[in-house]
Residue, then its C-alpha position, 0 to 999 in steps of 0.5 A: x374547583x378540583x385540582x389537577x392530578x398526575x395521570x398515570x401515564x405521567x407516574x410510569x414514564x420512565x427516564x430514558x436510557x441515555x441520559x436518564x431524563x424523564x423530559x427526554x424521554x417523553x419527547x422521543x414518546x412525542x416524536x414516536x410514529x407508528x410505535x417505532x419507539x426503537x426509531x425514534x430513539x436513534x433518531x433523537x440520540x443520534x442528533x444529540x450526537x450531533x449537538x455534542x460535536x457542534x456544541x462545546x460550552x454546554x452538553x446535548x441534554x442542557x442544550x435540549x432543555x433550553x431549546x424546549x424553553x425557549x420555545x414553549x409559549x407563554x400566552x396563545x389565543x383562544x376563540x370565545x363566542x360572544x354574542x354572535x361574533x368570534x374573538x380571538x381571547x389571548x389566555x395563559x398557557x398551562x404547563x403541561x400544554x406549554x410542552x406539548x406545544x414546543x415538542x409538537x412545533x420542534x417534531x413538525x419544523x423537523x419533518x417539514x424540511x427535506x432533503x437531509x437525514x432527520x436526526x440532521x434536521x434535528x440536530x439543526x432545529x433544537x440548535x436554532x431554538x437553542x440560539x432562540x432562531x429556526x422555525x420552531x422559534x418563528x411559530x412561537x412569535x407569531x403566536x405571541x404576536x396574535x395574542x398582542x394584537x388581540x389584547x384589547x379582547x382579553x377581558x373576554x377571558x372567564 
């Protein structure tokens, strides 16, 4: 089997401009809607503005990166077709996808709510997930809650 390579994308992204964070970065990309990348950078720095006045013990980029953490998934179900019926097969998740699946349950948490400016929202979101609470967090546990009720179906896993 071949291994996985770096694409090109992941070689050209570069930090960003605040805080230098390739991780950083690539979250403003993942938030980014319609190619208003200047939007999307106001949006995340002004939260992480907001982070550093409510936070004291721990800087706005520690505090990102253990939000990310602590919603990253470590196991998610999969539909696997056998013999006529459907199972719901828990699996591991890759690193990569482990990513893209807590910024895409950050960003949606985000935009879900109303009534609040975004960068708000945000600051709210990523300090909830920071203390392990928010939706974000709600949807991982339900995730690893599905993968539990289904481990009796993981020898379906090939």
């Amino acid at each position: 089997m071949a291994r996985k390579r770096f694409t090109k994308a992941d070689e050209q992204l570069q930090p960003d401009a605040r805080y230098n964070s390739k991780l950083l970065s690539r979250f403003i990309n993942y938030f980014m809607w319609d190619g208003k990348k200047s939007v999307a950078e106001r949006v995340v720095y002004d939260a992480l503005d907001i982070i550093s006045k409510k936070v004291k013990d721990a800087g706005p980029l520690e505090v990102f990166e253990k939000a990310i953490e602590n919603v990253k998934p470590m196991i998610e179900v999969r539909s696997k077709r056998v013999g006529g019926a459907s199972y719901q097969v828990p699996m591991q998740v890759t690193a990569k996808r482990r990513q893209s699946l807590a910024f895409r349950w950050i960003r949606d948490a985000v935009r879900s709510q109303s009534g609040r400016p975004i960068s708000q929202r945000m600051a709210d979101e990523l300090l909830a997930a920071y203390r392990g609470e928010g939706a974000a967090m709600q949807t991982r546990e339900n995730i690893h809650r599905m993968a539990e009720a289904n481990k009796a179906f993981a020898h379906f896993a090939w």
